[in-house]
PDB file with SEQRES, HELIX, SHEET and CRYST1 records, atoms N, CA, C and O in Angstrom:
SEQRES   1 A   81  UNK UNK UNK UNK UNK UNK UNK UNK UNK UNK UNK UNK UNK          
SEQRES   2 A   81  UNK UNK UNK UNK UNK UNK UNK UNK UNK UNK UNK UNK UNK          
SEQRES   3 A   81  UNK UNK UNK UNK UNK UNK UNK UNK UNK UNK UNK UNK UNK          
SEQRES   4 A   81  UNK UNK UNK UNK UNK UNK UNK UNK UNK UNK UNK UNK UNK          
SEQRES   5 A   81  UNK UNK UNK UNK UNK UNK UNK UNK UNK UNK UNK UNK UNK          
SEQRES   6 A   81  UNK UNK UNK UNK UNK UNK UNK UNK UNK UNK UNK UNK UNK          
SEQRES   7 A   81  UNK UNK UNK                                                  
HELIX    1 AA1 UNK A   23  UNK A   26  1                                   4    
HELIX    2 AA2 UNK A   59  UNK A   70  1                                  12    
SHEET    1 AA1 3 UNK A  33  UNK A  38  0                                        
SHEET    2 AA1 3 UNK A  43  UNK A  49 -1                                        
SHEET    3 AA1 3 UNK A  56  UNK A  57 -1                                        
CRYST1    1.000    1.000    1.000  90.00  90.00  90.00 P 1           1          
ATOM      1  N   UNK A   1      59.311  37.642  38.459  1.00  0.00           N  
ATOM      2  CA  UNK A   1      59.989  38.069  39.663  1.00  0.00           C  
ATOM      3  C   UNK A   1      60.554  39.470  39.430  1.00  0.00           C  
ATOM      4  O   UNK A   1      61.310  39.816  38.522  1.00  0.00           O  
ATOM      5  N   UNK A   2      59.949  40.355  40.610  1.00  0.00           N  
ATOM      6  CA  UNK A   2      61.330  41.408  40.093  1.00  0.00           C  
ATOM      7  C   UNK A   2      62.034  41.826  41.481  1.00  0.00           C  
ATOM      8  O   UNK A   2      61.752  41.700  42.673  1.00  0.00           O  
ATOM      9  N   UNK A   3      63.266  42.479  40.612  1.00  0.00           N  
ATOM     10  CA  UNK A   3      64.126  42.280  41.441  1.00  0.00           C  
ATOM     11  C   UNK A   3      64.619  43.948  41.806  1.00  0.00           C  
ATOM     12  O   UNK A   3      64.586  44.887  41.011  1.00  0.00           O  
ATOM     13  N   UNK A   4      64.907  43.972  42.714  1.00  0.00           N  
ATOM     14  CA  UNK A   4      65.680  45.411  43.121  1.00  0.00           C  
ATOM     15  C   UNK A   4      66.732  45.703  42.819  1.00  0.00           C  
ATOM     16  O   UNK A   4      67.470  44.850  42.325  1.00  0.00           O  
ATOM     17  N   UNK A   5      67.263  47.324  43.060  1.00  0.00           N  
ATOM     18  CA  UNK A   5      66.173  48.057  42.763  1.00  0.00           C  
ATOM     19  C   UNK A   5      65.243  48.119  41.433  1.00  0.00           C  
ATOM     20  O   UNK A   5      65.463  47.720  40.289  1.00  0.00           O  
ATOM     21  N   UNK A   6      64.129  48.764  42.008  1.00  0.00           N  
ATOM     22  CA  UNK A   6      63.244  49.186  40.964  1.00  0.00           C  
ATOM     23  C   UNK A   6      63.117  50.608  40.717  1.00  0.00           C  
ATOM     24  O   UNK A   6      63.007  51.100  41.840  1.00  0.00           O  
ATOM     25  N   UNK A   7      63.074  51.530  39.859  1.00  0.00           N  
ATOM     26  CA  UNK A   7      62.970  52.664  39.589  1.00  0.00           C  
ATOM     27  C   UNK A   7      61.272  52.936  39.292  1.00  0.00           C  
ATOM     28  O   UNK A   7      60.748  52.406  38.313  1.00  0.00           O  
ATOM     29  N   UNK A   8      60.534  53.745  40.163  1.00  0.00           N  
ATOM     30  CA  UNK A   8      59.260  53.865  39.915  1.00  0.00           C  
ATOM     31  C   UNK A   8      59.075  55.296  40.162  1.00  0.00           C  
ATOM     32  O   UNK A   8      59.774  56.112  40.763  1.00  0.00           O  
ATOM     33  N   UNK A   9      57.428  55.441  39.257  1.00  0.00           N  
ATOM     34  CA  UNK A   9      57.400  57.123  39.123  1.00  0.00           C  
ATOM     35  C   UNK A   9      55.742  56.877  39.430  1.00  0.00           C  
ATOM     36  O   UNK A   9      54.852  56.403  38.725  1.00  0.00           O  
ATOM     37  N   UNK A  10      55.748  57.350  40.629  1.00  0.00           N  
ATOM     38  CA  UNK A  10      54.286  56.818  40.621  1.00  0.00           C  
ATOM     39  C   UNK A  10      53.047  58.262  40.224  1.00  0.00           C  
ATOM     40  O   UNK A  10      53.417  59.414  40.451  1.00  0.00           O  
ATOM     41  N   UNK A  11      51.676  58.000  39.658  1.00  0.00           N  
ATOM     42  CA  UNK A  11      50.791  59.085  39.631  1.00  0.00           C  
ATOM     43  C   UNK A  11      50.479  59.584  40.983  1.00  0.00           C  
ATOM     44  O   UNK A  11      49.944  58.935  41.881  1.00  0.00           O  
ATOM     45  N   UNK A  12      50.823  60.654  41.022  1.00  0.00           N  
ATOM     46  CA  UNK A  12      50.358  61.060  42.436  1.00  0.00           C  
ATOM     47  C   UNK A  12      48.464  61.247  42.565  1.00  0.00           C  
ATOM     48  O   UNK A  12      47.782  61.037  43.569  1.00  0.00           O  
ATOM     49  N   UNK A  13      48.154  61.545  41.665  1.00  0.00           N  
ATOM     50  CA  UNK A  13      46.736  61.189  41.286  1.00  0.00           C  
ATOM     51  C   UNK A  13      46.136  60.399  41.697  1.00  0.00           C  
ATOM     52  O   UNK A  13      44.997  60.629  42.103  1.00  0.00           O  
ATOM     53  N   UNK A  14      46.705  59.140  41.742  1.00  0.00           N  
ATOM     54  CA  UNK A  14      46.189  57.376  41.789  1.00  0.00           C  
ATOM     55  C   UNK A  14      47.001  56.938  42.944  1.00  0.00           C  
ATOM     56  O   UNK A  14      46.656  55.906  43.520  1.00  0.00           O  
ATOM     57  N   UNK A  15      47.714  57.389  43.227  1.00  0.00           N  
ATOM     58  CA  UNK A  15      48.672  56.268  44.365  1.00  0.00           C  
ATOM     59  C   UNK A  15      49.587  57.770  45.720  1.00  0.00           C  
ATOM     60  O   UNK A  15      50.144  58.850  45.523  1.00  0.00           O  
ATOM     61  N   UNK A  16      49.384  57.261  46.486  1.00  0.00           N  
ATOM     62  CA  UNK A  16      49.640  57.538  47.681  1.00  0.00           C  
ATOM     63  C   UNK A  16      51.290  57.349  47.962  1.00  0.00           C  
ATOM     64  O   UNK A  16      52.084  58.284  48.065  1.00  0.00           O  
ATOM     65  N   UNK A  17      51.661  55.726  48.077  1.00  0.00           N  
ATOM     66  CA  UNK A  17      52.987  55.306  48.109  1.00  0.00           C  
ATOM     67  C   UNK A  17      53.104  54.157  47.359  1.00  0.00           C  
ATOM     68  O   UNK A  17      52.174  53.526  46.857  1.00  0.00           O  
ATOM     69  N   UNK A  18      54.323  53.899  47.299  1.00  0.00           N  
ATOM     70  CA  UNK A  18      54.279  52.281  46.601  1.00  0.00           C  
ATOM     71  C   UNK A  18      55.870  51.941  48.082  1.00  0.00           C  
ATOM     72  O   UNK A  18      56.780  52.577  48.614  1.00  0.00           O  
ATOM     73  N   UNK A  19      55.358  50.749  48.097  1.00  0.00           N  
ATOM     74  CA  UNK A  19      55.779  50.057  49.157  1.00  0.00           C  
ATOM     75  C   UNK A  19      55.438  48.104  48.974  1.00  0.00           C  
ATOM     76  O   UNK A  19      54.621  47.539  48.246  1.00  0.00           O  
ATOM     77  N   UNK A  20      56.307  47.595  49.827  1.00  0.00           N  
ATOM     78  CA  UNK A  20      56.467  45.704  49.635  1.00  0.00           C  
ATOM     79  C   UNK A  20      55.447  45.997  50.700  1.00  0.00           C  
ATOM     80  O   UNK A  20      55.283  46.937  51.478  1.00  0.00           O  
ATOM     81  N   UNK A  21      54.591  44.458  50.382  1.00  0.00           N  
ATOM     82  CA  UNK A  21      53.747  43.872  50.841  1.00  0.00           C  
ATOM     83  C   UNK A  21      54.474  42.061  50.651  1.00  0.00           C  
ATOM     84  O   UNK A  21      54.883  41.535  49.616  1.00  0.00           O  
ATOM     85  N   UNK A  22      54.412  41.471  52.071  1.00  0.00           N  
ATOM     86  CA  UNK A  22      55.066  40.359  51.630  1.00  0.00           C  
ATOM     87  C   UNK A  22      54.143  39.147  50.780  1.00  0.00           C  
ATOM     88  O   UNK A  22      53.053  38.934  51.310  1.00  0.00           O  
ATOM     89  N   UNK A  23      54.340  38.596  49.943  1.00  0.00           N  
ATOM     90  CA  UNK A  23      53.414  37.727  49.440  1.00  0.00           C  
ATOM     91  C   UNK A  23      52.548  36.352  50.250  1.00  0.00           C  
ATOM     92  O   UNK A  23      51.530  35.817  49.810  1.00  0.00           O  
ATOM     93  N   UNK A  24      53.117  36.066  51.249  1.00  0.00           N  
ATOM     94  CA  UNK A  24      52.632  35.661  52.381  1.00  0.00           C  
ATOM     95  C   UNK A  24      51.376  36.185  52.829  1.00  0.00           C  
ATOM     96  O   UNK A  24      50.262  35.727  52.577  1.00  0.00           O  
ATOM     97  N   UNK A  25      51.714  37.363  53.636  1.00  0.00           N  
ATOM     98  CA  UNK A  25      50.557  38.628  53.675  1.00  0.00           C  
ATOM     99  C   UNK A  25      49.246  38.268  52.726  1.00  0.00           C  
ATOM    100  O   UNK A  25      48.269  37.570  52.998  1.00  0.00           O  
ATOM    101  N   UNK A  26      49.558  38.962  51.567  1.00  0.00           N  
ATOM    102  CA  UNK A  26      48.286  39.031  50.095  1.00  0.00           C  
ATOM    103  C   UNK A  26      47.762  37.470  50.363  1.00  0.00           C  
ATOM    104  O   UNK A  26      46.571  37.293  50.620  1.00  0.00           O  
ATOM    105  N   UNK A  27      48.629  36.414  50.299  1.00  0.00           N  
ATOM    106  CA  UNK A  27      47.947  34.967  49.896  1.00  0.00           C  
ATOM    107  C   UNK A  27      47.340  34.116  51.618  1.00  0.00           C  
ATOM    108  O   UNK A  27      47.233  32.905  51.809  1.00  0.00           O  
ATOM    109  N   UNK A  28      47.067  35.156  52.545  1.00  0.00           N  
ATOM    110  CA  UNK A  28      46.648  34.710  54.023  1.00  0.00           C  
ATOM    111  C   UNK A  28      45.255  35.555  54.104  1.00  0.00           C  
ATOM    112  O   UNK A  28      45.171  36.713  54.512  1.00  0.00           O  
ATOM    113  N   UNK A  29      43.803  34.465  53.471  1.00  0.00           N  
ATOM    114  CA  UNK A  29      42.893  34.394  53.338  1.00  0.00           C  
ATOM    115  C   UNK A  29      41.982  35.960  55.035  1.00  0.00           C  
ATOM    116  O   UNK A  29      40.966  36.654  54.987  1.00  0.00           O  
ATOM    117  N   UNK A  30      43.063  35.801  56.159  1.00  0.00           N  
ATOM    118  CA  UNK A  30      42.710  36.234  57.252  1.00  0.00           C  
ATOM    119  C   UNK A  30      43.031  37.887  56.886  1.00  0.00           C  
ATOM    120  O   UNK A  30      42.258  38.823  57.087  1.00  0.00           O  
ATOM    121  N   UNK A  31      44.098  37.941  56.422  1.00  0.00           N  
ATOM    122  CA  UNK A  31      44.562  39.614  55.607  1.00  0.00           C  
ATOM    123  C   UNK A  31      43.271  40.269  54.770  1.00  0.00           C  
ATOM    124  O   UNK A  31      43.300  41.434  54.374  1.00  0.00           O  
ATOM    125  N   UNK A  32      42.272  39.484  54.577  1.00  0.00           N  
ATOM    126  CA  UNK A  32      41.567  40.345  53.914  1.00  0.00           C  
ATOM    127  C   UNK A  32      39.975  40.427  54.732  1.00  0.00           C  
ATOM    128  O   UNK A  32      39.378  39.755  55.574  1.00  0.00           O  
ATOM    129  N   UNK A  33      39.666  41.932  53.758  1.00  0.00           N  
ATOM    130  CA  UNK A  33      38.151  41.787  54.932  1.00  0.00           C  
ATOM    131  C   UNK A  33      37.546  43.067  53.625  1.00  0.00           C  
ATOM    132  O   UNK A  33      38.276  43.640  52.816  1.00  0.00           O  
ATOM    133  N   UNK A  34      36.000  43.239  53.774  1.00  0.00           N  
ATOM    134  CA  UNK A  34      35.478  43.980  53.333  1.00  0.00           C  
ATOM    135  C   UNK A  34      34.744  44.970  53.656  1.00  0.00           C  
ATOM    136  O   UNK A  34      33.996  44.555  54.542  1.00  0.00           O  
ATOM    137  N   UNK A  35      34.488  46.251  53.403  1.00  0.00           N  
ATOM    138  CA  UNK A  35      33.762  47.005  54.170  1.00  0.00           C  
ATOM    139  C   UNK A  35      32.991  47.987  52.624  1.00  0.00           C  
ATOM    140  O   UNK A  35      33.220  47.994  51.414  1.00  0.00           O  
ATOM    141  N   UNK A  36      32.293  48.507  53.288  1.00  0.00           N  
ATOM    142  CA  UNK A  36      31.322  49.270  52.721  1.00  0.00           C  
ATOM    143  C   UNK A  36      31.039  50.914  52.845  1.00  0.00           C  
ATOM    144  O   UNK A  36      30.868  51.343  53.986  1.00  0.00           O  
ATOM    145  N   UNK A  37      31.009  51.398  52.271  1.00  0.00           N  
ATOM    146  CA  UNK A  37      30.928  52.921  52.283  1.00  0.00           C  
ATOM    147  C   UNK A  37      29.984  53.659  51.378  1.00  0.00           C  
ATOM    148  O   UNK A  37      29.775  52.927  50.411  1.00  0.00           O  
ATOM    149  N   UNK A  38      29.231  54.941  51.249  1.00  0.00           N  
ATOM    150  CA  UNK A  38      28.727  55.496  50.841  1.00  0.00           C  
ATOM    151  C   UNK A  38      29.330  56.691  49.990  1.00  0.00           C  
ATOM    152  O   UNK A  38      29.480  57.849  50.380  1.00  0.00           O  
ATOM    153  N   UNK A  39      29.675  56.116  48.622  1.00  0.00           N  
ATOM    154  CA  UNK A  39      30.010  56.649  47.777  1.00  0.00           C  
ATOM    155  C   UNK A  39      29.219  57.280  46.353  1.00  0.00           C  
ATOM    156  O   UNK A  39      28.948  56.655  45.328  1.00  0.00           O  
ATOM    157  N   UNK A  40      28.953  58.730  46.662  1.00  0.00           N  
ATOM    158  CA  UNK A  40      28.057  59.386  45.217  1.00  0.00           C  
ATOM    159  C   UNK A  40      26.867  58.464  45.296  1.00  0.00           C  
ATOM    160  O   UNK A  40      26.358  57.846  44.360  1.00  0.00           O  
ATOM    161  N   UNK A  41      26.429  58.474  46.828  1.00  0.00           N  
ATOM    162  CA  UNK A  41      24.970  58.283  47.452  1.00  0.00           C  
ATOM    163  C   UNK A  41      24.607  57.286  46.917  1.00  0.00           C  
ATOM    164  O   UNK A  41      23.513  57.282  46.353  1.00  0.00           O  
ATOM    165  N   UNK A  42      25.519  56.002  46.939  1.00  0.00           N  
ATOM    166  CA  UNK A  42      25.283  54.582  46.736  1.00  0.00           C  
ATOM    167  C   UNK A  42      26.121  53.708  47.859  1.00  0.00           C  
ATOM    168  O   UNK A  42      27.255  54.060  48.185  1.00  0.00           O  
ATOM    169  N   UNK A  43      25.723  52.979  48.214  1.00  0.00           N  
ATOM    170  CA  UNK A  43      26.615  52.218  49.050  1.00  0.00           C  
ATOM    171  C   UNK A  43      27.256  51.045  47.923  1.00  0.00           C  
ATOM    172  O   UNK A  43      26.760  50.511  46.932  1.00  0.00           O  
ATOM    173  N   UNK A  44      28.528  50.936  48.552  1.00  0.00           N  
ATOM    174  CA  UNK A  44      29.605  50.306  47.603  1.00  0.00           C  
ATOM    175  C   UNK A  44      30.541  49.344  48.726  1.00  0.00           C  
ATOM    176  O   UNK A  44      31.012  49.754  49.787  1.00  0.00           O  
ATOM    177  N   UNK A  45      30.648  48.035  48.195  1.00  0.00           N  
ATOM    178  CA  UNK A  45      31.120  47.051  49.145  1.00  0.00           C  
ATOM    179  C   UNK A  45      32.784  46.852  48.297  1.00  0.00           C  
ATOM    180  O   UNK A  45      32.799  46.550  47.103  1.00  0.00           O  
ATOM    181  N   UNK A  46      34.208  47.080  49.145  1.00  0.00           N  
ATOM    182  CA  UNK A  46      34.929  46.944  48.360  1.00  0.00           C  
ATOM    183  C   UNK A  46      35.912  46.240  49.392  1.00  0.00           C  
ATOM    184  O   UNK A  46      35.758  46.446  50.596  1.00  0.00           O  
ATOM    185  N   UNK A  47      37.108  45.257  48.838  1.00  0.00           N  
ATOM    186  CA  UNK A  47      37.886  44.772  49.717  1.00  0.00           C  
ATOM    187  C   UNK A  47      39.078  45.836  50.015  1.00  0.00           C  
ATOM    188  O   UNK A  47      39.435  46.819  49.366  1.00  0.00           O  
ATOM    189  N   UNK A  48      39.693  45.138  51.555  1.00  0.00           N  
ATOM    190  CA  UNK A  48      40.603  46.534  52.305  1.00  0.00           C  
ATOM    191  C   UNK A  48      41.764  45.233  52.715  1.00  0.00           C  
ATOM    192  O   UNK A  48      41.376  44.193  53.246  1.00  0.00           O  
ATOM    193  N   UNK A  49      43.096  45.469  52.403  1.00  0.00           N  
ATOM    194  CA  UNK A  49      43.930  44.806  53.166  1.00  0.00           C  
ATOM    195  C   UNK A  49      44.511  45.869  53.809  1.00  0.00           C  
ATOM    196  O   UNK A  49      44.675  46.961  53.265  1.00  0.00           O  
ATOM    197  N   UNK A  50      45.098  45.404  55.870  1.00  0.00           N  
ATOM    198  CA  UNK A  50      45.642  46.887  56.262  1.00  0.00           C  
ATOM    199  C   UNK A  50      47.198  46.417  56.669  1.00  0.00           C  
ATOM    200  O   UNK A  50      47.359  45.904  57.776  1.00  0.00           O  
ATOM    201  N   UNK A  51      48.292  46.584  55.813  1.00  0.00           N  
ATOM    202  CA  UNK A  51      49.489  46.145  55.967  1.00  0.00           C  
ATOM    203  C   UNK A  51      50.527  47.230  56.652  1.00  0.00           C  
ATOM    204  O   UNK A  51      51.213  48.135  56.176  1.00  0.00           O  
ATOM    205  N   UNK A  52      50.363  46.817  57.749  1.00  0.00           N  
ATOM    206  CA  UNK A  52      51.109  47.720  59.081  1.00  0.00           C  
ATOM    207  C   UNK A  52      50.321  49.309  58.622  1.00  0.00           C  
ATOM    208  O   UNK A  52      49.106  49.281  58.425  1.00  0.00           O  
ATOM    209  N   UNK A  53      50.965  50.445  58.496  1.00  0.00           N  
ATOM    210  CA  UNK A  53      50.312  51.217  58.663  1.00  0.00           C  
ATOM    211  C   UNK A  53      49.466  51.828  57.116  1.00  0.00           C  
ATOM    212  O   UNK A  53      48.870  52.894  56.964  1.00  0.00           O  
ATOM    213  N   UNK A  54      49.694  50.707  56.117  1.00  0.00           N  
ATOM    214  CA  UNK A  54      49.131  51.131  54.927  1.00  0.00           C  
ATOM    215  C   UNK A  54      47.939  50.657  55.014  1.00  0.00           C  
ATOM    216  O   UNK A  54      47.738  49.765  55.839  1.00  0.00           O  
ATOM    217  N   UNK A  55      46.725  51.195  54.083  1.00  0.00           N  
ATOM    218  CA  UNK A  55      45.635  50.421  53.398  1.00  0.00           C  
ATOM    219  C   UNK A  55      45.442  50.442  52.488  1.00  0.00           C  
ATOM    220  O   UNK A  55      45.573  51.482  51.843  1.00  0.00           O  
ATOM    221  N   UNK A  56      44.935  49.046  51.823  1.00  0.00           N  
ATOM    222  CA  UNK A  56      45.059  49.051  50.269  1.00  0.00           C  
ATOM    223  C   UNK A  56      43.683  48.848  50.066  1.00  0.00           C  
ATOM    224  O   UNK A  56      42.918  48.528  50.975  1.00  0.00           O  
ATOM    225  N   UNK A  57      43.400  48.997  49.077  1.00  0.00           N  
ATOM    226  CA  UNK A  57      41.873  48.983  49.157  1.00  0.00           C  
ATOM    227  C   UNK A  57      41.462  49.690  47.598  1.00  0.00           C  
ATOM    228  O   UNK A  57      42.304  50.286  46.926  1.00  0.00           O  
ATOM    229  N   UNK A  58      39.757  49.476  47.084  1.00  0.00           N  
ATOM    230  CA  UNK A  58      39.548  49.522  45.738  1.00  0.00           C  
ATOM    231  C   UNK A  58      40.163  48.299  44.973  1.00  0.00           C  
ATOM    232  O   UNK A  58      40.089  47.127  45.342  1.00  0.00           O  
ATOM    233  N   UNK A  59      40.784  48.772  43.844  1.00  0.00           N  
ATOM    234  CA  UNK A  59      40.760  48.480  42.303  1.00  0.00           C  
ATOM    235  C   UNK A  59      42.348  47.438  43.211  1.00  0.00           C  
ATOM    236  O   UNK A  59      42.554  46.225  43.192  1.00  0.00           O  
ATOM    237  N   UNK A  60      42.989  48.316  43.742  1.00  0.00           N  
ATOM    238  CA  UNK A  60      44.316  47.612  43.833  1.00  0.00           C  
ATOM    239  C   UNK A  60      44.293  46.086  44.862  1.00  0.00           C  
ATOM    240  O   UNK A  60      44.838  45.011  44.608  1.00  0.00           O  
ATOM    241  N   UNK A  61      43.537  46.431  45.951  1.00  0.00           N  
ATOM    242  CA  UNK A  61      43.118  45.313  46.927  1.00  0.00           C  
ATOM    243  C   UNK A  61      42.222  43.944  46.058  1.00  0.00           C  
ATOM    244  O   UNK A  61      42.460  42.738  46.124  1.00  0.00           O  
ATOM    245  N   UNK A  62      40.955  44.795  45.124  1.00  0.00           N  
ATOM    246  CA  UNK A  62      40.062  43.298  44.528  1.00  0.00           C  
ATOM    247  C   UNK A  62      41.533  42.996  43.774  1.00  0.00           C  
ATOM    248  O   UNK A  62      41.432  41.778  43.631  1.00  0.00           O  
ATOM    249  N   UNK A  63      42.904  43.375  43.175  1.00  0.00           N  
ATOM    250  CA  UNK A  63      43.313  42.533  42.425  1.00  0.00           C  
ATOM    251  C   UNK A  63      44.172  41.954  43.300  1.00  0.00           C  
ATOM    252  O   UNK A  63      44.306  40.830  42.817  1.00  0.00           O  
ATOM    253  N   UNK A  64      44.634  41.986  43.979  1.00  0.00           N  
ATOM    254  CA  UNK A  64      45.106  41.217  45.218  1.00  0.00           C  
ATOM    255  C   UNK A  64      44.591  40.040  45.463  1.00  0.00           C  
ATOM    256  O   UNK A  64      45.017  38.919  45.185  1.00  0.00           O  
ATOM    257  N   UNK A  65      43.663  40.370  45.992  1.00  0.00           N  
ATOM    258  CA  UNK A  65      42.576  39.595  46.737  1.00  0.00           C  
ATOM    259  C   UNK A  65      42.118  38.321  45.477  1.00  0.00           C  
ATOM    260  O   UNK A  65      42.329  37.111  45.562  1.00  0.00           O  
ATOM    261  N   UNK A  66      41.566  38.933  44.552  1.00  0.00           N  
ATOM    262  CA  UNK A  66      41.646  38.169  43.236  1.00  0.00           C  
ATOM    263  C   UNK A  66      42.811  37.058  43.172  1.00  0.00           C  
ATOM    264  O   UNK A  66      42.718  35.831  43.178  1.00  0.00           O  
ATOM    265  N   UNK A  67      43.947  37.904  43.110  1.00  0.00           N  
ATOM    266  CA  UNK A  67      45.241  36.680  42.861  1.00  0.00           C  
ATOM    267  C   UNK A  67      45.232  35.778  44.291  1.00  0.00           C  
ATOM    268  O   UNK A  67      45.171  34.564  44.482  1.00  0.00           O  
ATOM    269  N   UNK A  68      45.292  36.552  44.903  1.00  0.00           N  
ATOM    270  CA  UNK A  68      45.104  35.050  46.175  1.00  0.00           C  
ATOM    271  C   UNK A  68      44.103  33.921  46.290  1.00  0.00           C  
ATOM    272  O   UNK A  68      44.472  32.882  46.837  1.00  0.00           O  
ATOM    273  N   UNK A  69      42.955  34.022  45.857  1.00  0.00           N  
ATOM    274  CA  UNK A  69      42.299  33.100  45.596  1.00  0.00           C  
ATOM    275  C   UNK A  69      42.459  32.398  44.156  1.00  0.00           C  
ATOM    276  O   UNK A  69      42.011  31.258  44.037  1.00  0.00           O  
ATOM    277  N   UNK A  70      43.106  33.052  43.006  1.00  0.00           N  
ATOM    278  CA  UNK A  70      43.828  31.884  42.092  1.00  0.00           C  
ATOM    279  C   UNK A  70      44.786  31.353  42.385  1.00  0.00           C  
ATOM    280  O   UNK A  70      45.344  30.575  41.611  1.00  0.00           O  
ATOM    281  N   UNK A  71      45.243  31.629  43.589  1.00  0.00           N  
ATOM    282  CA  UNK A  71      46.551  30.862  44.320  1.00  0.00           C  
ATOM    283  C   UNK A  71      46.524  30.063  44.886  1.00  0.00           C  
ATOM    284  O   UNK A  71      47.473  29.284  44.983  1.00  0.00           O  
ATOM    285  N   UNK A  72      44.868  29.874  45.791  1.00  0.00           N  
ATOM    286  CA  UNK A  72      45.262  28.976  46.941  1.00  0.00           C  
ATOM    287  C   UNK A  72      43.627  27.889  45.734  1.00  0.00           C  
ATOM    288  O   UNK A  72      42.939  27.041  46.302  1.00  0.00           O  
ATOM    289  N   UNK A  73      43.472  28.129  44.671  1.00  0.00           N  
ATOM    290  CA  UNK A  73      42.520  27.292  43.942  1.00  0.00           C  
ATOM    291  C   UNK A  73      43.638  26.311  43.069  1.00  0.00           C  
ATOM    292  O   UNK A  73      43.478  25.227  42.507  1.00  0.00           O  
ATOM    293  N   UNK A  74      44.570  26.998  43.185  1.00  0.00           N  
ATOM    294  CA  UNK A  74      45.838  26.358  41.810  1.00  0.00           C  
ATOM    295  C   UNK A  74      45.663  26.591  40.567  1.00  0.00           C  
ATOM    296  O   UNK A  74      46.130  25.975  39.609  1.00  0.00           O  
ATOM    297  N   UNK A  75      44.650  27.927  40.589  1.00  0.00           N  
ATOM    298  CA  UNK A  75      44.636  28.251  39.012  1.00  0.00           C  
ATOM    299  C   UNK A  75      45.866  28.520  38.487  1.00  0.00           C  
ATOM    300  O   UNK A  75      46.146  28.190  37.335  1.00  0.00           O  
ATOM    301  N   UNK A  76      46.784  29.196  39.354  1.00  0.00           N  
ATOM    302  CA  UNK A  76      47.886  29.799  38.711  1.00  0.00           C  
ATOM    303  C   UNK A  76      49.400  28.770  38.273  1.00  0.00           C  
ATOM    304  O   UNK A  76      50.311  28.902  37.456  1.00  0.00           O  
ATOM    305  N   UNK A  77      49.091  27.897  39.161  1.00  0.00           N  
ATOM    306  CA  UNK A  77      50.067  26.798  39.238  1.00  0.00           C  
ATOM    307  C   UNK A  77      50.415  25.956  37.970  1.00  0.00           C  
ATOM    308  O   UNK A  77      49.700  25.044  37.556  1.00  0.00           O  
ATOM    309  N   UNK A  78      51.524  26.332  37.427  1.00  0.00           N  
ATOM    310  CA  UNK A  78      51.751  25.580  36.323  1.00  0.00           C  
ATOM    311  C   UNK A  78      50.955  25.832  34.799  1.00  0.00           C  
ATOM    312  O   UNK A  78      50.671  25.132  33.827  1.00  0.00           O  
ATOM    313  N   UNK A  79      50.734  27.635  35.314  1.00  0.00           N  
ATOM    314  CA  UNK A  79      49.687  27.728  33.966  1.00  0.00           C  
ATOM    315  C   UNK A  79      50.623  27.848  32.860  1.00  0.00           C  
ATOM    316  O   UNK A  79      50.186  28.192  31.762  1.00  0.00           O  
ATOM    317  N   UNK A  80      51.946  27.589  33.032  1.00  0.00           N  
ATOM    318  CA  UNK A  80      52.592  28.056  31.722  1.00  0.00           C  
ATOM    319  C   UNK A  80      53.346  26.810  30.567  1.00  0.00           C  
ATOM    320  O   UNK A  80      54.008  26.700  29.535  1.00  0.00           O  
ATOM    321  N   UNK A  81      52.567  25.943  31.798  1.00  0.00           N  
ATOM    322  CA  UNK A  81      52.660  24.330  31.365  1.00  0.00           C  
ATOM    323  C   UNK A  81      52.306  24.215  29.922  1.00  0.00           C  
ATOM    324  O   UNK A  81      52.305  23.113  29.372  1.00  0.00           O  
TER     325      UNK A  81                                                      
END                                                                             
């Protein structure tokens, strides 16, 4: 869990903003969708969540997207059992 505040320094390189996403949101199978684009003349299929006026998408969305489906499988549930 973490808790506020948080002190963050983000790469401006890699990240845009950092901002809450409610966990509700990420783990509501309907929040997610995929699209495809033509990247360095390959087409590339990647997941996009669009949370009010953000989009997340790439590396940060598949791990999202990733954890929500170990969520609603119960992989995660009690793994520390």
């Amino acid at each position: 869990m973490v808790r506020p505040p948080l002190s963050l320094r983000l790469a401006v390189a890699e990240v845009d903003d950092a901002f809450e996403v409610p966990l509700a949101f990420i783990l509501d199978s309907a929040n997610h969708r995929r699209e495809t684009a033509v990247l360095g003349g390959a087409a590339r299929t990647y997941d996009v969540l669009q949370y009010r006026d953000h989009r997340i998408w790439g590396a940060t969305a598949a791990i999202l997207v990733t954890f929500a489906h170990l969520m609603s499988a119960g992989s995660l549930v009690g793994a520390s059992s």
